[in-house]
C-alpha positions as CSV (number, residue, x, y, z in Angstrom):
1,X,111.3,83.9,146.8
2,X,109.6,84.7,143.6
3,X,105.5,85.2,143.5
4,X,105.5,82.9,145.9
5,X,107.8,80.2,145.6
6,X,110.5,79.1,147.9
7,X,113.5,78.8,146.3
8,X,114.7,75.8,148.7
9,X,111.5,74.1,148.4
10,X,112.0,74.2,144.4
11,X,115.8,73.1,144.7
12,X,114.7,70.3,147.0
13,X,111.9,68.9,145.0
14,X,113.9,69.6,141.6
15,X,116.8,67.7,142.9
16,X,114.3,64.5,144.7
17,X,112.7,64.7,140.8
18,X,116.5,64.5,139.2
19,X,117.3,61.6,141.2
20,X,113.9,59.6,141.2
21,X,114.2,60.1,137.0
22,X,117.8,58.2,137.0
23,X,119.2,61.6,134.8
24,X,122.4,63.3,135.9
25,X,122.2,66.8,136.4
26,X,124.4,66.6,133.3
27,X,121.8,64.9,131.3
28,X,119.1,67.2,132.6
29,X,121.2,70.3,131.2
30,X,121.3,68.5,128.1
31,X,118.1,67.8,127.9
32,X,116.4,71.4,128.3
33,X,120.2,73.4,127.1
34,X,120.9,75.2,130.4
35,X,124.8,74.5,131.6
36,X,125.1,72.3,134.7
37,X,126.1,74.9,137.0
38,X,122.6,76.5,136.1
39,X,120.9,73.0,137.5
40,X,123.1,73.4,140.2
41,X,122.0,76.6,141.0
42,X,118.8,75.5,141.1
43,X,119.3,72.9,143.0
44,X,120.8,74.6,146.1
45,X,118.1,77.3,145.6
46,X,120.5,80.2,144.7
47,X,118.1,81.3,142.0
48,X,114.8,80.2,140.2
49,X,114.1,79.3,136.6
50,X,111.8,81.0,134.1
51,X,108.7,79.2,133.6
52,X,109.5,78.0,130.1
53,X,112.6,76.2,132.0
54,X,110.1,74.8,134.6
55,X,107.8,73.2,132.0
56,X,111.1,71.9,129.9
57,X,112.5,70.5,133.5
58,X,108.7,69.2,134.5
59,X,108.6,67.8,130.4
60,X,111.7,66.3,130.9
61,X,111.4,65.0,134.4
62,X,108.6,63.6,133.5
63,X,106.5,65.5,136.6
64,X,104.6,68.3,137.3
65,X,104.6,71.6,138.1
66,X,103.0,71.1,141.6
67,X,105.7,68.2,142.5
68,X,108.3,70.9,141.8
69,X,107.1,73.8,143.2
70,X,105.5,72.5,145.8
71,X,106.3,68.7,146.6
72,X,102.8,67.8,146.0
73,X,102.3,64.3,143.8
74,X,99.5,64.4,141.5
């Protein structure tokens, strides 16, 4: 956990915001020039991104901030 954020939390709401976008963690990578393993990573909550990649991932997910860090819809 980083200043507060759970990495599971994030991995579970970045991967619900992956699938509900119709991108492939492959095109996700593509899209914000991480590799797919980092996505992956992620995903599972092995590690957290920088916030420049959460506002590329939230830009490219077309979501926010809250709904990844927190699961909150706005």
């Amino acid at each position: 956990m980083i200043d507060g954020i759970d990495n599971y939390r994030f991995g579970r709401n970045l991967y619900k915001a992956i699938k509900e976008s119709g991108m492939s963690q492959r095109d996700l990578s593509y899209s914000i020039d991480v590799s797919e393993e980092t996505i992956s990573r992620w995903c599972n909550g092995g590690s957290l991104p920088y916030v420049g990649y959460m506002i590329k991932l939230k830009n490219a997910l077309g979501c926010t901030l809250d709904e990844l860090v927190e699961g909150v819809e706005k």
